[in-house]
N, C-alpha and C positions, 0 to 999 in steps of 0.2 A: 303289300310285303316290302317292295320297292321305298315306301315312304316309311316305313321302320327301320328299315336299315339307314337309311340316310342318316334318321336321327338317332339311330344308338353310336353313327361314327361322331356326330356333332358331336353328341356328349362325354364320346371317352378322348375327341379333341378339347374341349374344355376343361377336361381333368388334369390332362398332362401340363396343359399351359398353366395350374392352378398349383399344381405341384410342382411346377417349373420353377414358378414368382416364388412360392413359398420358404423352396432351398434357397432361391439370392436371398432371400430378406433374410434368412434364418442365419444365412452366413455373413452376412454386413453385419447385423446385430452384435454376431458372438464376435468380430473383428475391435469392432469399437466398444467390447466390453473394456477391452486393456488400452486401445490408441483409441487416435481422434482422425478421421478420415476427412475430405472436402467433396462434397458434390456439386454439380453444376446446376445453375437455377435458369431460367428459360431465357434470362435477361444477360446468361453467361456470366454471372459472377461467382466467386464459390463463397460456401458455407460450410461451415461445420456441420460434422453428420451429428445426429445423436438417437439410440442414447448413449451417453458416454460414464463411464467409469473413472474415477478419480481420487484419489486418497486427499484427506483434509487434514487441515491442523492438528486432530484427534490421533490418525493412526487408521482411521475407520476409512473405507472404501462404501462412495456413496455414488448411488445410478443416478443420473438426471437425466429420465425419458424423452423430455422435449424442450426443445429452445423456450427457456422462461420467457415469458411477457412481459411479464410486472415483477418489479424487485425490490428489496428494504433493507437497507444496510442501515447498523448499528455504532458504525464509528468510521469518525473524518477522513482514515486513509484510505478505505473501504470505497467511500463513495466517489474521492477523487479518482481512485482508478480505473470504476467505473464508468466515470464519464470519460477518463481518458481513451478508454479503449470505444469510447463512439455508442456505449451502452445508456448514456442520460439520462434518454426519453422514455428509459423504462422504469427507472426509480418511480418509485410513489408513497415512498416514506424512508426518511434518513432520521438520522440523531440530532438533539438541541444545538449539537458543537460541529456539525457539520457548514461550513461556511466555501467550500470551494469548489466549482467556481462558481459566479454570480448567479446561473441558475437557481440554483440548489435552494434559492429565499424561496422560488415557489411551490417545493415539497412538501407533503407535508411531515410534518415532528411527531419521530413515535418515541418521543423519551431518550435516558442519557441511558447510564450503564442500570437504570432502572428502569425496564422497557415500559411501555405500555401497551400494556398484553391486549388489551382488548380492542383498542385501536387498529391493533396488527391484524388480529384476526379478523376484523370487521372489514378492512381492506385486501384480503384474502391474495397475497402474491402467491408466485407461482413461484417465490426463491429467496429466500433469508440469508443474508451475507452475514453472518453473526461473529464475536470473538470469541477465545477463551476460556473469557473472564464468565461470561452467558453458561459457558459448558461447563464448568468447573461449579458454579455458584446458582445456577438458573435450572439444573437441568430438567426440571419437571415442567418449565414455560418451553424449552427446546420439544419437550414431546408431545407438548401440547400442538404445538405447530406441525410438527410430522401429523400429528390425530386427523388435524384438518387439513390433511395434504400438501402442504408447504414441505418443501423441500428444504434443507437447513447444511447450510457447510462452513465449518466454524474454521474459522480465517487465523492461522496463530500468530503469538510473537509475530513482529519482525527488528534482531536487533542488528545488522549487519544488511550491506546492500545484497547480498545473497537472497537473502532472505526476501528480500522486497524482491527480487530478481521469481521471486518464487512464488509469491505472492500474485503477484503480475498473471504470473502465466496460469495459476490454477484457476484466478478470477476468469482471465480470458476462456478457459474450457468450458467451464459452467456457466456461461454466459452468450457462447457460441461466436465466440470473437479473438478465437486462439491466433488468426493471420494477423491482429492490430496489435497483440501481445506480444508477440514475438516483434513485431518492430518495435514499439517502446522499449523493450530489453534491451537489443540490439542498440536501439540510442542511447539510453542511459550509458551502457559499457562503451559503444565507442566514445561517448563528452571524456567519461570519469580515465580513458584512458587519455585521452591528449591533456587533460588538466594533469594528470600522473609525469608526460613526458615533458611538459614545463618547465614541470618541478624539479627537473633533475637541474634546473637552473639554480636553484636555490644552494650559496656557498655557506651560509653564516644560519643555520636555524633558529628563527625563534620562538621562546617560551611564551604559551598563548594560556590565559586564566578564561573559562567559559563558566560565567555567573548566570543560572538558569532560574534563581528566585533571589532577591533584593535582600539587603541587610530587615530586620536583623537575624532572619533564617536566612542564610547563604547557605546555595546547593549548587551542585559542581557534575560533571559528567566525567566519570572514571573510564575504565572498558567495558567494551559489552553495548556501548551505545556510540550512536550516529557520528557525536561530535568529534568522537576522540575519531574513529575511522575517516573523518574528513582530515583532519588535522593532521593523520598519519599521510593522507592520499597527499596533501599539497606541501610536506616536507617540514609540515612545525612540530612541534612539541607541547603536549598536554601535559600542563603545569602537576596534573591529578591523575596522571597516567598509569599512577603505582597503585591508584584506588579501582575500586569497581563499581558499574553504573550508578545510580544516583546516591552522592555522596553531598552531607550537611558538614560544612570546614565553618572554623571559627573566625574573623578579621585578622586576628593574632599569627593562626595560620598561613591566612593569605600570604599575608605582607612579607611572609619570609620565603616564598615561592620566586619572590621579584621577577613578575610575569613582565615580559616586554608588551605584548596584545592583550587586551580587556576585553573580551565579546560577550555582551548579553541579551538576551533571548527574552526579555519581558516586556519590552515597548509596545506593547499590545494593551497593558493595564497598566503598565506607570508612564506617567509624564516625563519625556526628558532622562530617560534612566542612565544617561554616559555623564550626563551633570552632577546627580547624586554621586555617582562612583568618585566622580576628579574630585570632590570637595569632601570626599571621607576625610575624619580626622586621625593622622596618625599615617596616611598612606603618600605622603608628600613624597619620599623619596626612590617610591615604587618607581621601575624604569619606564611602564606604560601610563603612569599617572605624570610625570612629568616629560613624556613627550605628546600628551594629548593622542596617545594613541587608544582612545575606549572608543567600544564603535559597539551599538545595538542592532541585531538582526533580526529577519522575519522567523520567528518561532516554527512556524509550519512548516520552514523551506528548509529547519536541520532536526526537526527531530520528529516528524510525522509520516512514516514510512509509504511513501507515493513516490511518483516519478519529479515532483518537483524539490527529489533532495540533489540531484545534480546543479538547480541551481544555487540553493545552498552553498556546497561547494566551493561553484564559481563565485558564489560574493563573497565568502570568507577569506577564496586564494588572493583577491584584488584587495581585498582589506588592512590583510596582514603580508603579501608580498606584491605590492604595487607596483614596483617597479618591471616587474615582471610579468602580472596577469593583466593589468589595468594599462595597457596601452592601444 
């Protein structure tokens, strides 16, 4: 009698402690449906709890159950911020045009803006960083991925450093690297604000032409993009300021803009492209053609929405106000 009793106390002690565990879990669960919590790992570092809840480029509110493994991103700013936030080692498939940083040669290649479906699937991540363009134009290869468990959170725009400020931090949630997120933010805004308080050095502003594709298609950057918001941040003037994002001007045009700064953004594929510019015909009397002021920059560093458009920025501020940024 004695030894039944003992065991009906064990087991209605076992019940309460199961029912006990049950309510915490049940209530950390429903917490991190809306926020992102930290817990403590045995080694005392924290982590992100999950599962976490988060709204995507879409609109759409999507759970991620458990810290991804393995992940595949679909395009170059994607991946960069990925690795920025200390996530690398878990890619295992990025895009053709994915080039940064050096790592990234040993990824493998799931295709451009035209995935390769079956590749993806063959390599089964636990997390698809996808864009827009995928969700708008793809969406039956997106539900393919959900079918076989892939998780999928499509990344939008970004045409303002908000944007990428946003970008950042969603990547950081679903990736469980929200603490390395929120430091990159915090850097980006404090560089972009002391490059802001330089500038209040600037007395004389000048008129800067941003040539993003070579004669004889010339393309320019209006608003709504990267270049013109840098250009505003270090105190110049965007020659095409009246236009809106990517905008095709004729030479005829140009030349009556009489840009003091020339910056182009295609030294990636043409040779020499400040040489071309100085020896247009017709552009002799242009104020930046005849102070040898054209200067080519790193394409990815002003118009690839990552953490490396701060320094963008900074080589555009040194460029066109040297006196100032470049000492």
């Amino acid at each position: 009698m004695k030894k039944w009793l003992l065991l009906s106390i064990m087991v209605m002690l076992i019940s309460v402690f199961t029912i006990a565990c049950g309510n915490a879990e049940d209530k950390a669960t429903d917490e991190n449906e809306t926020t992102l919590k930290s817990d403590e790992t045995n080694e005392g570092e924290t982590k992100a709890a999950f599962p976490v809840t988060v709204t995507d480029g879409t609109g759409e509110e999507v759970t991620i159950e458990s810290e991804p493994k393995t992940i595949v991103s679909v395009i170059p700013s994607n991946t960069e911020i990925t690795f920025a936030l200390g996530q690398g080692d878990k890619l295992i498939g990025v895009d053709n045009y994915s080039n940064y940083p050096t790592d990234v040669e040993k990824i493998e290649k799931i295709g451009d803006q035209q995935l390769d479906v079956e590749k993806i699937l063959a390599l089964q991540p636990d997390l698809a960083l996808v864009t827009d363009f995928q969700h708008e134009n793809n969406p039956d290869i997106l539900k393919q991925f959900k079918e076989a468990g892939i998780d999928v959170i499509v990344i939008g725009s970004a045409e303002s450093f908000e944007n990428v400020y946003n970008t950042i931090t969603l990547i950081g949630q679903v990736t469980g690297a929200t603490k390395e997120a929120d430091t990159i933010v915090k850097e980006m805004k404090g560089r972009l604000a002391e490059i802001k308080e330089q500038a209040k050095a600037v007395t004389e502003k000048k008129a800067v032409w941003v040539e993003v594709s070579p004669a004889p298609d010339i393309f320019t950057t209006g608003q709504d993009t990267f270049m013109h918001e840098m250009l505003e941040v270090i105190n110049a003037t965007n020659t095409a300021g009246e236009q809106k994002g990517w905008v095709k001007m004729t030479e005829e045009e140009i030349v009556t803009l009489n840009p003091d700064v020339i910056i182009t953004t295609y030294g990636y594929y043409v040779e020499n492209p400040a040489e071309g510019v100085l020896n247009r015909a017709g552009w002799e009397e242009v104020p930046a053609i005849k102070d040898k002021q054209v200067f080519d920059v790193n394409n990815d560093t002003v118009t690839r929405p990552g953490p490396r458009l701060i320094d963008g920025v900074e080589t555009l501020a040194k460029l066109i106000y040297p006196e100032i940024f470049d000492k």
